[in-house]
N, C-alpha and C positions, 0 to 999 in steps of 0.2 A: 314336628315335621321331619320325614325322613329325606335323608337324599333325594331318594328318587325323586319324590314329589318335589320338591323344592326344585330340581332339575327341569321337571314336568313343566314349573309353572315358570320357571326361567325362558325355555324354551319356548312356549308359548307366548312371550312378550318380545320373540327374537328382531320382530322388524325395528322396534324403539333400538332395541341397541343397538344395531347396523349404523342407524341413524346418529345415534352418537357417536360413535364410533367414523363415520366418514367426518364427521365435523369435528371430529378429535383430530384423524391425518389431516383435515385439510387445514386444521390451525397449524399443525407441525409441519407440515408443507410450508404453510407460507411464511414459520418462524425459521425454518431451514433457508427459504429463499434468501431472508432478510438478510441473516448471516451471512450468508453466501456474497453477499453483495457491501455487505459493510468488510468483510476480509476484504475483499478486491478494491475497495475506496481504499482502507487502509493500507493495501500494496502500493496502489498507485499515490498514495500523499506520501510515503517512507519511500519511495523510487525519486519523486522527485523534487524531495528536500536532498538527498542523496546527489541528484542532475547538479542543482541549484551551489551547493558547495563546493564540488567537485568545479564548474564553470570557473566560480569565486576566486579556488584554489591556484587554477590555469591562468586564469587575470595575473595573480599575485606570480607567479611564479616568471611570468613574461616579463610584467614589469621591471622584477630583481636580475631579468636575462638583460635588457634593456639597459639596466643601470651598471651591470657590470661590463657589459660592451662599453657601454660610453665611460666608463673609470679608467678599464684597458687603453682606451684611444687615445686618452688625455695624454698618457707616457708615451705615446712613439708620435715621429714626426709629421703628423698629413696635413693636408692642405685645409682643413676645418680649423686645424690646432697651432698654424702658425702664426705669430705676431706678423702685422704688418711692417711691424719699423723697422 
């Protein structure tokens, strides 16, 4: 079988392969979509484990603000810190 002919008879079955051919993009279409959408979950679960810590971090960091004010207060004279006797 020469080129041609084998071209000839290629061509002549052109609508099948269109056919596969759309149903080939349209699975890549929608394994594109899928991806597309599982990055962007995955953005948003690594953004807000990211929120979630950083929150954590601010709690903690208040607290130790918190405990160092009241360390500080304890040495000078105020009115929380006086004996009554």
């Amino acid at each position: 079988m020469t080129f041609t002919q084998m071209h000839d008879r290629m061509m002549s079955h052109g609508t099948a392969s269109y056919c596969a051919e759309a149903a080939s993009s349209c699975a890549q279409s929608a394994q594109a979509c899928f991806n597309s959408i599982m990055l962007i979950l995955g953005a948003i679960i690594m953004a807000s484990i990211i929120i979630a810590r950083l929150c954590a971090l601010s709690i903690l960091g208040l607290l130790v603000l918190v405990l160092v004010v009241l360390l500080i207060t304890v040495h000078f004279d105020t009115p929380w810190t006086r004996n009554p006797a």
